[in-house]
C-alpha positions in Angstrom: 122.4 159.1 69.1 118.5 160.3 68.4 118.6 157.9 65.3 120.2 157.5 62.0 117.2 158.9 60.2 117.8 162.4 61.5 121.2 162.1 61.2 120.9 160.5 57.4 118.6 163.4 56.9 120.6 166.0 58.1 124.1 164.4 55.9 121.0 164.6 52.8 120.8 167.7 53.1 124.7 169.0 53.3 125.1 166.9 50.2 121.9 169.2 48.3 124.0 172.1 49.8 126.9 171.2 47.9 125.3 170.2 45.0 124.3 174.0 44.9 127.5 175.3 46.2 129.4 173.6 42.8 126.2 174.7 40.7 126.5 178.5 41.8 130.4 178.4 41.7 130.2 177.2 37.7 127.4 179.5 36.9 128.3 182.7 38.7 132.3 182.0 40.4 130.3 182.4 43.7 129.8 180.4 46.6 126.7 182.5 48.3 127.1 183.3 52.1 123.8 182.2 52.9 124.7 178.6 51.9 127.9 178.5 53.8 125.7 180.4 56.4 123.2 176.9 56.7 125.8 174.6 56.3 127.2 176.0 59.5 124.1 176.5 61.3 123.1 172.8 60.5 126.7 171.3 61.9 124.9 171.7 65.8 121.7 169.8 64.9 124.1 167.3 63.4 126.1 167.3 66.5 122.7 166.6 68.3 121.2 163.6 66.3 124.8 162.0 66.0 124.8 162.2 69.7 128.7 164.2 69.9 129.8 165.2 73.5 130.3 168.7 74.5 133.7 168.0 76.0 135.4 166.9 73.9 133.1 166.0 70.4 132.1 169.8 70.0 135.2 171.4 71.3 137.1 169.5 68.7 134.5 170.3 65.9 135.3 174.1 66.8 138.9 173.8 67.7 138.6 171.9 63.9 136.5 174.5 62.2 138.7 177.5 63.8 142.3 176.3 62.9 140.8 175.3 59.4 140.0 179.3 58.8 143.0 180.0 60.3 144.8 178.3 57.6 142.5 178.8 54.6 142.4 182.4 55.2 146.1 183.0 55.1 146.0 181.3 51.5 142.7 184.0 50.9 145.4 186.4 52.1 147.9 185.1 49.5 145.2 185.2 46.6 145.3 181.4 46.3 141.6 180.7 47.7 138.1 182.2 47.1 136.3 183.4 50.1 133.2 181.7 49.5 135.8 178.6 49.4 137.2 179.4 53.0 133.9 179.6 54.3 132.5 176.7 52.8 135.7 174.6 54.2 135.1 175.8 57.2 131.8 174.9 57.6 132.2 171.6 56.5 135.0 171.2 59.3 131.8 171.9 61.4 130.8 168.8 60.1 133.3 165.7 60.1 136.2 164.6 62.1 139.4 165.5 61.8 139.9 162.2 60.2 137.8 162.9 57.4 138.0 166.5 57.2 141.7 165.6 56.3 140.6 163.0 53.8 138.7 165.5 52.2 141.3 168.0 51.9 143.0 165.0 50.0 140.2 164.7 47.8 139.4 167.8 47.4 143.3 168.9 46.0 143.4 166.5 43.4 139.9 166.9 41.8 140.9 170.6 42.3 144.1 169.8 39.9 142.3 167.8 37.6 139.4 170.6 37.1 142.9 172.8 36.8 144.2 171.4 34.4 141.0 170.6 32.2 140.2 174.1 32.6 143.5 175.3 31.3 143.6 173.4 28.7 140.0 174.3 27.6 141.2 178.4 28.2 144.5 177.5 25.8 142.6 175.8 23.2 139.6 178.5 23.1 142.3 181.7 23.1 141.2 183.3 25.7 143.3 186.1 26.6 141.5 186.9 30.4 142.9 185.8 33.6 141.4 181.7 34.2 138.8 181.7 37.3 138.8 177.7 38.5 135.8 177.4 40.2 136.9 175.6 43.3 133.8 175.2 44.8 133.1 172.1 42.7 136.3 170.2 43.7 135.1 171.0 47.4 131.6 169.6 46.9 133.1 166.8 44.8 134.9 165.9 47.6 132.3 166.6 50.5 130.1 163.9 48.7 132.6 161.8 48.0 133.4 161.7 51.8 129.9 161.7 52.6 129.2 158.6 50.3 132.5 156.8 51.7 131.4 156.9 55.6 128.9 156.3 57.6 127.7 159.4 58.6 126.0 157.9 61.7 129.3 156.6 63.1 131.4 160.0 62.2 131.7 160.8 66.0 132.3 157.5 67.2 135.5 156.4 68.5 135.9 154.0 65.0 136.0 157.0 62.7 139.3 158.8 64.5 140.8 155.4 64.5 140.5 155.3 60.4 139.5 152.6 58.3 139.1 149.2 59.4 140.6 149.8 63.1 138.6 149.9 66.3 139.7 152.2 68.8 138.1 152.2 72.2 139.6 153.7 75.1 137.0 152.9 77.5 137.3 149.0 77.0 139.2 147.2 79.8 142.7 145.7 78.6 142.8 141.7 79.0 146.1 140.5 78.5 146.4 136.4 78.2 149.9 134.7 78.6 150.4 131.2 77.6 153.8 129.0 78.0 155.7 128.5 80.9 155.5 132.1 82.1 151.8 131.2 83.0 152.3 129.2 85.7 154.1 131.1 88.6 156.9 129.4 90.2 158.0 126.8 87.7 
């Protein structure tokens, strides 16, 4: 790891880029490429200061990132997902362990109901006759900073954040086991 600074930096500045990915989405229903575009080009420098292997850290992070778009842009296919919200998805999976990418899908669905269903209300109550636009980009950069502010992005690559919460995982620690009792002593 080149030091949490960097790396704190670097998280700072994803959570600006969301910030103005929700800000753009409300104001003009448009996530702009060249954010998604940074986002993506700052998940490597990210990979650098948190010190992620090659083999497997960064294969994982594209194997992540590649199988997200896969998925998000059959539901772009389908009409049920912006494009400027499959590419900022897929940047972020750029970003985080799979871990946390998941838990951010989590987050990200039900803020995406609740702005839903505010919204509709809001487009009943006002008459409004024209098709309702939900800008999802805010539910994504709600829940990008709420996964941001929930772990510590200096640890994202280590073992402890695919174990999940409270668990250590370390497969390169030798295994002691300890018997006590009468299966102890050999022989008696």
């Amino acid at each position: 790891m080149q030091g949490p600074f960097i790396v704190y930096g670097l998280v700072g500045a994803l959570a600006i880029a969301l910030l103005i990915a929700a800000f753009t989405d409300i104001r003009r229903r448009q996530i702009d490429n060249w954010l998604n575009a940074a986002i993506a080009l700052g998940a490597p420098l990210f990979w650098w200061a948190s010190g992620l292997s090659l083999w497997p850290g960064v294969a994982l992070q594209l194997a992540l990132a590649v199988g997200a778009f896969a998925v998000l842009a059959g539901l772009f296919a389908l009409r049920a997902m912006g494009g400027g919200d499959v590419k900022l998805l897929t940047a972020l999976a750029l970003w985080m362990p799979a871990v946390l990418f998941l838990r951010l899908l989590i987050v990200m669905a039900l803020a995406g109901g609740v702005l839903t269903v505010v919204l509709g209300v809001w487009h009943i109550t006002r008459r409004r006759k024209e098709r309702l636009k939900i800008p999802y980009g805010v539910a994504i950069a709600l829940a990008g900073l709420w996964t941001i502010a929930s772990a510590d992005a200096a640890h994202w690559h280590d073992a402890k954040a695919w174990a999940g919460p409270n668990r250590a995982f370390n497969h390169t620690a030798p295994v002691t086991v300890t018997v006590h009792g009468p299966a102890a002593v050999p022989g008696k």
